[in-house]
C-alpha positions as CSV (number, residue, x, y, z in Angstrom):
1,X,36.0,4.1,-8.2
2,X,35.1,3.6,-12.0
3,X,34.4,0.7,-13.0
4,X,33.8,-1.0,-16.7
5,X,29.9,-1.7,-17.5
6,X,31.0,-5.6,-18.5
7,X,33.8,-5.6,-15.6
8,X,31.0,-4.7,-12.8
9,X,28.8,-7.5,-14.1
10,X,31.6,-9.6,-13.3
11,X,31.8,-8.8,-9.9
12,X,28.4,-9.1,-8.6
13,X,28.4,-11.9,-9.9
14,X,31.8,-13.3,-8.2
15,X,29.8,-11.6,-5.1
16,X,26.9,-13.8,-5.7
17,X,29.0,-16.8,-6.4
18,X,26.7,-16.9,-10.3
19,X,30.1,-16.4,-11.9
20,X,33.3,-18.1,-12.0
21,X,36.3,-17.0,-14.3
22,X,35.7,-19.5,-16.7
23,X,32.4,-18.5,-17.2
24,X,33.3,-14.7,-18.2
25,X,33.2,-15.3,-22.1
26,X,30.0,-17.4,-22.0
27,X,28.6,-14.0,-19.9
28,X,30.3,-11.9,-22.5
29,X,28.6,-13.6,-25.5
30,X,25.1,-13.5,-23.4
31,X,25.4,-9.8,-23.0
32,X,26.0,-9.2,-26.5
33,X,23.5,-11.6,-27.6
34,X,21.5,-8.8,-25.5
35,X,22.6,-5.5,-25.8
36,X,24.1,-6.2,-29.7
37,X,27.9,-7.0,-31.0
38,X,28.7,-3.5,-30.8
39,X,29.7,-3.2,-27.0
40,X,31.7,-0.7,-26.4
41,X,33.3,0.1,-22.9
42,X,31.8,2.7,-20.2
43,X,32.6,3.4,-17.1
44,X,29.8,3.0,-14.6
45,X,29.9,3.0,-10.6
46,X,29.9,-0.8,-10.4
47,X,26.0,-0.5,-9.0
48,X,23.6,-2.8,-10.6
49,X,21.8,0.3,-11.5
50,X,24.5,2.3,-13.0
51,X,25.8,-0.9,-14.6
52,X,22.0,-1.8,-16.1
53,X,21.8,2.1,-17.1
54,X,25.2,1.5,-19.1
55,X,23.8,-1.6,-21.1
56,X,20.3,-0.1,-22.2
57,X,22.4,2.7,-23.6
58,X,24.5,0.3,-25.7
59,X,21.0,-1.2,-26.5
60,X,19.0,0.8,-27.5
61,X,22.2,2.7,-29.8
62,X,22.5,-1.3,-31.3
63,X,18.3,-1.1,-31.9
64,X,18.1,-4.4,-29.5
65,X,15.2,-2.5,-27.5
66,X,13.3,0.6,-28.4
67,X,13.8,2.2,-25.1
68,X,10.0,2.0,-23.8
69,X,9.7,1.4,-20.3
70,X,9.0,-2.2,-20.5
71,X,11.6,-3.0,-22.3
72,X,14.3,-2.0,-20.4
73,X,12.8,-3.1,-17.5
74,X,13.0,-6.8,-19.2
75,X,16.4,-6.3,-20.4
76,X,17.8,-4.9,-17.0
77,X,16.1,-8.1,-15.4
78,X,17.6,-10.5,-18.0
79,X,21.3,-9.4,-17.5
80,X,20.8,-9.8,-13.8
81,X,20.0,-12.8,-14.3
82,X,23.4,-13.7,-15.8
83,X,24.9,-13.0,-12.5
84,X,22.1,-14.9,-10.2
85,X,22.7,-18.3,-9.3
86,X,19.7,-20.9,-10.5
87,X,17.0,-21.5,-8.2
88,X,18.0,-24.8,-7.1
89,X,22.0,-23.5,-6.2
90,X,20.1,-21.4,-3.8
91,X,17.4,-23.5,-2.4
92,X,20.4,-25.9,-1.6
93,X,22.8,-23.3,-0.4
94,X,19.9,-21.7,1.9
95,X,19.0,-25.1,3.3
96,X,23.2,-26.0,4.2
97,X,23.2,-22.4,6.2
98,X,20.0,-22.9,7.8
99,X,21.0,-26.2,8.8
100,X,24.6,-25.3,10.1
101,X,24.2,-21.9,11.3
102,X,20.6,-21.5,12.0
103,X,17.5,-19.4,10.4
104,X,19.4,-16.0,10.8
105,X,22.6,-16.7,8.5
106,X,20.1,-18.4,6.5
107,X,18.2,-15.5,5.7
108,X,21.2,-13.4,5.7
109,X,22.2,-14.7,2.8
110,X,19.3,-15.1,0.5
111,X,18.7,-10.9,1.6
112,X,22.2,-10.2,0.7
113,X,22.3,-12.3,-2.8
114,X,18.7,-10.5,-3.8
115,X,20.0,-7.1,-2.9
116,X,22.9,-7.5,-5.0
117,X,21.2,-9.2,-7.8
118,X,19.0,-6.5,-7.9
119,X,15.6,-8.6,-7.3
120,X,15.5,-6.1,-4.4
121,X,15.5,-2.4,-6.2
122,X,17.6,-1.3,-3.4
123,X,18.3,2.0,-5.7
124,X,14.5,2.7,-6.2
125,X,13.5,1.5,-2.6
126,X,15.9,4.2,-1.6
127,X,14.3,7.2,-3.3
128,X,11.1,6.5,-0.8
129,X,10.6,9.0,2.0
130,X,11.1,8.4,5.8
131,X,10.6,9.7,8.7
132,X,8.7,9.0,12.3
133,X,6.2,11.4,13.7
134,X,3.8,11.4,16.9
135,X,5.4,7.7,17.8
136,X,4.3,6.3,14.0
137,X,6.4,5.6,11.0
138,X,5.5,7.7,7.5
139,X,6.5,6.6,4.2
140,X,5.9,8.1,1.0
141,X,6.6,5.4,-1.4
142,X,8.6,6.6,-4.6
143,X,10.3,3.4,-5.4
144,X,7.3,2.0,-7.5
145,X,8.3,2.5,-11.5
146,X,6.3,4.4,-13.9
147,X,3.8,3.9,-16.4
148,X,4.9,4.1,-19.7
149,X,1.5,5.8,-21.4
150,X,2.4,4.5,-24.6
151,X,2.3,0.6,-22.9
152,X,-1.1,1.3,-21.1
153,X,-2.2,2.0,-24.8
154,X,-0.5,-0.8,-26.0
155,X,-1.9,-3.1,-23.7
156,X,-5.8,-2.3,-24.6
157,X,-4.4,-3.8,-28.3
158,X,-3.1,-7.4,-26.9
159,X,-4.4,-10.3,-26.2
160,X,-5.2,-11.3,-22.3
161,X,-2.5,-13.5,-20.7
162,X,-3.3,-15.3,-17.7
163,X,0.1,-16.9,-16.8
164,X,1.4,-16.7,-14.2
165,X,-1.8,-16.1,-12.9
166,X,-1.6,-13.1,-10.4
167,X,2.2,-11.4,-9.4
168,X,2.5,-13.9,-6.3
169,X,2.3,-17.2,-8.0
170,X,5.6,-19.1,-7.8
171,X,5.4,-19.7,-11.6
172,X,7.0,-15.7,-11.6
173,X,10.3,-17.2,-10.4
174,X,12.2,-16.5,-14.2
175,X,9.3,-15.1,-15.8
176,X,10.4,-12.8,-19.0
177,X,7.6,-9.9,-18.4
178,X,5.7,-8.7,-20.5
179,X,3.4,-5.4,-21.5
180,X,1.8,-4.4,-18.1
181,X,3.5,-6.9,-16.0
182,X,6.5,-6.9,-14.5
183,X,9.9,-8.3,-15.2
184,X,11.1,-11.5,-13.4
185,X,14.2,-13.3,-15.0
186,X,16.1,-12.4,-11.9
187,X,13.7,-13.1,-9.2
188,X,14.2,-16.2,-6.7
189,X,12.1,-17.9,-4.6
190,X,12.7,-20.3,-1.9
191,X,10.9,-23.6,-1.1
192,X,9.9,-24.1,2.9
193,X,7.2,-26.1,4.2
194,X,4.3,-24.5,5.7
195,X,1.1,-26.4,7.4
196,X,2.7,-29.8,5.3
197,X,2.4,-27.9,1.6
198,X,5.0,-26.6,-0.2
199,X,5.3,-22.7,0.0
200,X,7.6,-20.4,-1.2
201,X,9.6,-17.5,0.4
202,X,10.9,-14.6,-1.4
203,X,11.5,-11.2,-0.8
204,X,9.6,-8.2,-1.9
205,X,11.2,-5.9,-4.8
206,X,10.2,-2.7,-3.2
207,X,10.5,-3.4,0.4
208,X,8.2,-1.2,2.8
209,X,10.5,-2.5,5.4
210,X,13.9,-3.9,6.7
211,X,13.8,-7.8,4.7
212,X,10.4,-7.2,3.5
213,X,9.6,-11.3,3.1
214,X,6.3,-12.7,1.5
215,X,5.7,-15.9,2.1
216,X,3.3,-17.3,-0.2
217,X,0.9,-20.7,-1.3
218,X,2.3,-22.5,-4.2
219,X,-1.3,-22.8,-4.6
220,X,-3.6,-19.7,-6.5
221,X,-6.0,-19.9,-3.6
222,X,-8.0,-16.9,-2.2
223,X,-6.9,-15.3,1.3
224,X,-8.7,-16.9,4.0
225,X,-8.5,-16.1,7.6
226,X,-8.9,-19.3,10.2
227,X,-7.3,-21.6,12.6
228,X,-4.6,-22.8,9.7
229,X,-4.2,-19.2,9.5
230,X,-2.5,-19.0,13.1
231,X,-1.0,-22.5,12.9
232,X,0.4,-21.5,10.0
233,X,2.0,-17.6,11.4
234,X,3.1,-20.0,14.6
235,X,4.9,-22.3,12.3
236,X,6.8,-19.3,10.0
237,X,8.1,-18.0,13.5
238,X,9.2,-21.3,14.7
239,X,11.2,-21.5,10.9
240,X,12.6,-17.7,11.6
241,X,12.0,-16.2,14.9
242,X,14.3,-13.3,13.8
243,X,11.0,-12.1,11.8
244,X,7.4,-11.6,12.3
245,X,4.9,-12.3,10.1
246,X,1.5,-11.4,9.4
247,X,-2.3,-11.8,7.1
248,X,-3.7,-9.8,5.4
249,X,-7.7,-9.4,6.5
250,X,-9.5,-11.8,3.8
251,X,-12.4,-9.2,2.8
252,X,-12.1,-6.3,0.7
253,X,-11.7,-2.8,2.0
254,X,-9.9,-4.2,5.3
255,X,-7.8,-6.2,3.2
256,X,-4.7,-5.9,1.1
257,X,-4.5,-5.5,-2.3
258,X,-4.0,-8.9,-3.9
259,X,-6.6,-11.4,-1.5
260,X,-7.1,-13.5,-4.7
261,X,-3.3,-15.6,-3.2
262,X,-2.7,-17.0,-0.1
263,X,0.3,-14.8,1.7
264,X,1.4,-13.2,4.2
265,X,4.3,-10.9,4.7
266,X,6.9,-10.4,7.2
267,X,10.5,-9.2,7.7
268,X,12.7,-8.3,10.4
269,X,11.9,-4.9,12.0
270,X,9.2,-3.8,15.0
271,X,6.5,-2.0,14.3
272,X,5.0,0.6,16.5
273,X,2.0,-1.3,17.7
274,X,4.5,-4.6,18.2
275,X,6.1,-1.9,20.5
276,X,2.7,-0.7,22.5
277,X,2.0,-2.2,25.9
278,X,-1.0,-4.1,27.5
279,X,-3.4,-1.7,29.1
280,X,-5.9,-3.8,30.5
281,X,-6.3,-7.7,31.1
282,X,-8.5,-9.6,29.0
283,X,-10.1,-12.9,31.1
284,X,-10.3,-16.2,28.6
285,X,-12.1,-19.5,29.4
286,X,-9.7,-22.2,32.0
287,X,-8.9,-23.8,28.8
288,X,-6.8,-21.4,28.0
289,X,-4.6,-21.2,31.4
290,X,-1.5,-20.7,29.7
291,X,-2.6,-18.1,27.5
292,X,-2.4,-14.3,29.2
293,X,-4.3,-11.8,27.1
294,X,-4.7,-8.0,26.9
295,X,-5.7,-5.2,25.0
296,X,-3.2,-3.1,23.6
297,X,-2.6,0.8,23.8
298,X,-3.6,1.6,20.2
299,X,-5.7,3.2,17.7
300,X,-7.1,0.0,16.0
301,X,-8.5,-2.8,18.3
302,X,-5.7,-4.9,18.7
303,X,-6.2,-8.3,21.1
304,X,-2.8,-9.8,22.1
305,X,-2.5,-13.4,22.8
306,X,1.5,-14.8,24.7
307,X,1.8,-18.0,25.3
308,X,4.6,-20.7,25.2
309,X,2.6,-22.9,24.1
310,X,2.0,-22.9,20.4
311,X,-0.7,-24.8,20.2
312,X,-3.1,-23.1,23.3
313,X,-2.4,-19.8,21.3
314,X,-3.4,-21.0,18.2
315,X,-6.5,-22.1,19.8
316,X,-7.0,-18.8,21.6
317,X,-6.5,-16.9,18.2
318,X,-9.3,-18.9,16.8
319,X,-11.4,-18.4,19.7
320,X,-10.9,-14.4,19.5
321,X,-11.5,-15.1,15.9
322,X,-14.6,-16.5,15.7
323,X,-16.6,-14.5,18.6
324,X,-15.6,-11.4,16.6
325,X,-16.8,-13.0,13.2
326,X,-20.4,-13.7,15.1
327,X,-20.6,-10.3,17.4
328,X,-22.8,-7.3,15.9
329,X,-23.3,-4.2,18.6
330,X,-25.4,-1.6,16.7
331,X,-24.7,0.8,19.3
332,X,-21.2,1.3,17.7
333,X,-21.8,0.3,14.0
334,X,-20.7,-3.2,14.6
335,X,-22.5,-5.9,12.4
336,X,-20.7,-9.0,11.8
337,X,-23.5,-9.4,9.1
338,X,-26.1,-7.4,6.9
339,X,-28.0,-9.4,4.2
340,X,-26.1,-12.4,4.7
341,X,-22.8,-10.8,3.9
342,X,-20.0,-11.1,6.2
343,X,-18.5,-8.1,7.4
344,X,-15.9,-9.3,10.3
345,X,-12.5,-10.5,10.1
346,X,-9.1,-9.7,11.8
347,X,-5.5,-8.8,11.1
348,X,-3.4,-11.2,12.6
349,X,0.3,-10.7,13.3
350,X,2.3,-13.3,14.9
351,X,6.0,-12.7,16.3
352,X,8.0,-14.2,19.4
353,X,9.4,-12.2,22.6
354,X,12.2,-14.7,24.0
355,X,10.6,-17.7,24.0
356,X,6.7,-16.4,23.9
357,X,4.6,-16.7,20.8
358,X,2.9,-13.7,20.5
359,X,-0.3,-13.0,18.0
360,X,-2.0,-9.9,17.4
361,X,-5.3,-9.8,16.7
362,X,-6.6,-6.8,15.3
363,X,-10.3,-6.3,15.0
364,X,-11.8,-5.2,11.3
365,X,-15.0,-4.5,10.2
366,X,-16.0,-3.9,6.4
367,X,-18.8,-2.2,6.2
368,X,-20.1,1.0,3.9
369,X,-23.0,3.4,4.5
370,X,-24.4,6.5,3.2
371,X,-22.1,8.6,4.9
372,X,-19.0,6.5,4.3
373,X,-19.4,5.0,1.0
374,X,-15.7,4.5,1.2
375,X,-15.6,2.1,4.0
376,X,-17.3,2.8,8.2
377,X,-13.5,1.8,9.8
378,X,-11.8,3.6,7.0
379,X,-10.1,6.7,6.4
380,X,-13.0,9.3,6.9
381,X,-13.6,11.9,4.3
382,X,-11.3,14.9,6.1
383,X,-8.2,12.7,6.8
384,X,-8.3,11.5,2.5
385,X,-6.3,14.6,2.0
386,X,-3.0,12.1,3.0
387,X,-4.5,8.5,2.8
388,X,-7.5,7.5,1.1
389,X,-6.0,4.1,0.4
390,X,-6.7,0.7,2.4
391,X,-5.2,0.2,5.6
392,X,-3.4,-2.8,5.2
393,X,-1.5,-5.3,7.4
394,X,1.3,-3.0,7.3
395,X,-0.2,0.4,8.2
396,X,-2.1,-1.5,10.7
397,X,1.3,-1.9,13.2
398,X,1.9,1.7,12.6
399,X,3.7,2.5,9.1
400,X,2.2,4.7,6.8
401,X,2.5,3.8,3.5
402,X,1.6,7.4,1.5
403,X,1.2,8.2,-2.2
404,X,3.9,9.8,-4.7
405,X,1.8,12.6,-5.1
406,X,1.9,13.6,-1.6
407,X,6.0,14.8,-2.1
408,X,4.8,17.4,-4.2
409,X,1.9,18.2,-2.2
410,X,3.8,18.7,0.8
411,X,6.2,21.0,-0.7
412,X,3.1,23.7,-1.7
413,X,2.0,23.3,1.7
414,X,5.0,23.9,3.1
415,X,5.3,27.3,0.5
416,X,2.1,28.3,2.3
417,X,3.0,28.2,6.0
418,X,5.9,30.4,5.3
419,X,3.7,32.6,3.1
420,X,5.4,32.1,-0.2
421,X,3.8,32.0,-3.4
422,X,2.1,28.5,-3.4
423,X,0.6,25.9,-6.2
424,X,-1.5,24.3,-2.7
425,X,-4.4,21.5,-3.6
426,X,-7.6,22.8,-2.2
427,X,-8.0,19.4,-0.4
428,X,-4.8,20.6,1.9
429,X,-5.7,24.0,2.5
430,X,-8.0,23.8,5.5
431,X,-5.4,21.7,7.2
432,X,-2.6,23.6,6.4
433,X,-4.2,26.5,7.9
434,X,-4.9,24.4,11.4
435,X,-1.3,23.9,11.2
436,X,-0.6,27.4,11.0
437,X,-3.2,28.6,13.6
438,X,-1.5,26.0,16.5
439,X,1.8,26.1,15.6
440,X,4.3,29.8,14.9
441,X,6.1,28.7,11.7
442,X,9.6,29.4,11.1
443,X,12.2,28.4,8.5
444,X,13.7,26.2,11.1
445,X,10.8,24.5,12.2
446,X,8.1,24.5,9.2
447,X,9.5,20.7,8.0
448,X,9.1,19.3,11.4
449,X,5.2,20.8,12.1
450,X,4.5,19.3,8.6
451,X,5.9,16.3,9.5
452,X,4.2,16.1,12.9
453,X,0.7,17.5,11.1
454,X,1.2,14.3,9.2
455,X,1.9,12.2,12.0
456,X,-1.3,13.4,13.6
457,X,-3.3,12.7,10.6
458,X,-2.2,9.1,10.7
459,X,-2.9,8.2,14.3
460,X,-6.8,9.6,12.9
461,X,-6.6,7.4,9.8
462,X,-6.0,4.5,12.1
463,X,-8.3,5.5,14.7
464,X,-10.8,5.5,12.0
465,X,-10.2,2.2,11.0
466,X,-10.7,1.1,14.6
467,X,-13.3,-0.4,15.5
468,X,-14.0,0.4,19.2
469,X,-12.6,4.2,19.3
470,X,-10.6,5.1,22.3
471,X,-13.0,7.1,24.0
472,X,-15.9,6.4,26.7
473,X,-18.1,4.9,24.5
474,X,-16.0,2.9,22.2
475,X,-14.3,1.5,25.8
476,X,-18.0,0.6,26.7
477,X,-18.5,-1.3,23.8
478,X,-15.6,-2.6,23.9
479,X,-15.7,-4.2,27.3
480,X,-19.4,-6.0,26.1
481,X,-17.1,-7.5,23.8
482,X,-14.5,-8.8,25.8
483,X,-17.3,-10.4,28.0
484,X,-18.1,-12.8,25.3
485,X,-15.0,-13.9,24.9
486,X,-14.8,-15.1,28.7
């Protein structure tokens, strides 16, 4: 059904409650202060992107905007923001839900306003690649906007700006954009309490996941992995245990991409390793009787804590925690120091299972050496072909977050197994011809061995980043470990 660019605007926002119909001729002006006087009618889909597409048209034919990248990124952000209610009709809204129906209708409600709003680019989220292969979940993210070249160059010529100061500081709630960083008259935030501060809770733009959340410090404050840290995942749960959240490690290589902000991220969907059983017991000290621990069936050195007890957990985390941070085993190219640099830290997910608090504790070690300048627990050298990129909180429960350039890749490979004429990067070639050598390619099957070859070359990626590899040795090592912890 077609739908009038102006008339569309009009209804999200009647779906967002934004816009009442008394308030359509003080949206009308605001569009045409905009997208200029001259606004013509065009039929769109009545999707925020269609209707967006529609308006930078009219724009740029009015010479409001140029048509660079930037800019209609900005504009697109400010007429979404016509139809988004103000931060503090939301914060109140959120808090009367929460309070009367519970966490779930809660959340239900701020996902649902920020996916029609269009904070959440549910039409660029959905260009990303997905599929499950060898019991992991692949992504190859497409949702991510371009460049605009003539920006980058643009950018060189500007002076610096430093506010907000990074992408996760709550100061980005209504922020206009700018050269180089992205649009935010649109994007909402909502105010919890976390470990007695104020903290905000928001929702990521281009969601890796089902309600991709981010919870983050109102204060610019580096990551930081310690007991708060756990109190803090425990606390999140207890506010939504319909979601898990998790850290970020707080050291560079093992960590995510943006440790100068406290955050973590969470959402509502199970990861692979959140699905992996307990292979083998794990004895604590008595004053941790109501704490059962294990190691789980996984690539990466993952410790799981349960417990009903908040508290004992928390200080069971810490314990795990801080025996790792001190533990070197040169045997395995384990050193929680070298020159008085830290290399230890873990990955800490936290999630409940009825009424058991559950954390994750994943082992990570930073190191470099001569033969992996790129990192000793990182993607090795062979598997860089499909990830070279740090293996983040995310990836580390099992979901592959893979590079644009891999959809193009893929398809050359895929010309190669069934001998077409073939563009293939030499970094694929060896492994495309494995693929061929174990597997008798047809038409039929050619997408699924690729997509199983990539699988496979994940579950190494991850192994890699382990720290006790799951063979003979690594479970030697790994049980001198776990006697410390006793």
């Amino acid at each position: 059904m077609k739908i009038d660019a102006l008339q569309g605007l009009f209804k999200i926002g009647e779906q967002t409650k934004a816009v009442e119909e008394d308030d359509q001729l003080y949206i009308t002006n605001r569009v045409r202060a905009l997208v200029g006087d001259r606004l013509k009618p065009i039929e769109t889909d009545g999707t925020p992107t269609a209707i967006c597409k529609a308006f930078i048209e009219i724009a740029i034919q009015n010479n409001k905007i140029s048509g660079s990248i930037t800019e209609k990124e900005i504009l697109v952000s400010q007429l979404m923001d016509l139809i988004t209610p103000q931060p503090s009709v939301i914060n109140r809204t959120f808090n009367e839900i929460y309070a009367q129906k519970g966490s779930s209708k809660a959340t239900d409600y701020f996902y649902n306003l920020c996916r029609a709003e269009n904070d959440i680019q549910v039409a660029a989220i959905a260009k990303n690649i997905e599929f499950e292969a060898n019991g992991l979940e692949i992504t190859i993210n497409l949702s991510k906007p371009e460049k605009d070249p003539k920006v980058i160059a643009q950018a060189a010529h500007e002076k610096e700006n430093s506010y907000p100061l990074c992408q996760l500081c709550l100061e980005n709630e209504g922020y206009l954009g700018r050269v180089g960083y992205p649009a935010r008259s649109n994007h909402r935030i909502v105010k919890i309490t976390v470990g007695k501060k104020e903290w905000g809770f928001q929702y990521s733009p281009y969601a890796y996941f089902s309600e991709h959340a981010i919870f983050i410090d109102h204060e610019h404050i580096p990551m930081i992995i310690n007991r708060q840290t756990f109190a803090n995942l425990i606390e999140i749960i207890q506010k939504f245990p319909n979601y898990f959240v998790g850290s970020n490690a707080d050291l560079p290589i093992v960590g995510g991409s943006m440790l100068s902000h406290e955050h973590y991220q969470g959402g509502h969907h199970q990861f692979p390793m959140m699905k992996a059983p307990v292979v083998k017991k794990i004895d604590l000290p008595n004053k941790f009787n109501r704490v059962s621990a294990g190691v789980v069936k996984w690539p990466m050195t993952d410790i799981r804590l349960e417990s009903e007890n908040a508290e004992q957990l928390e200080d069971a985390a810490e314990w795990v925690r801080e025996k790792w941070n001190l533990y070197t085993d040169e045997s395995v190219d384990v050193r929680a120091e070298v020159n008085d640099e830290r290399h230890h830290t873990v990955t800490p997910i936290a999630y409940m299972i009825g009424k058991q608090y559950v954390i994750d504790i994943v082992l990570r070690d930073n190191q470099v050496s001569e033969e992996y300048p790129d990192g000793i627990f990182h993607p090795h050298p062979d598997v860089q072909h499909i990830k070279k990129e740090n293996i983040g909180l995310i990836e580390v429960m099992g979901r592959a977050i893979l590079p644009p350039r891999l959809l193009g890749e893929l398809k050359e490979v895929r010309k190669m197994l069934l001998d077409q004429p073939n563009k293939i990067a030499k970094y694929h070639v060896k492994w495309a011809e494995e693929l061929k050598k174990n597997n008798q390619i047809t038409l039929q099957n050619v997408d699924e061995v690729i997509n199983n070859g990539v699988g496979e070359v994940f579950e190494r990626v991850l192994s890699d980043a382990g720290v006790f590899k799951q063979n003979k040795s690594g479970e030697i090592a790994l049980n001198r470990f776990l006697d410390k912890l006793i």
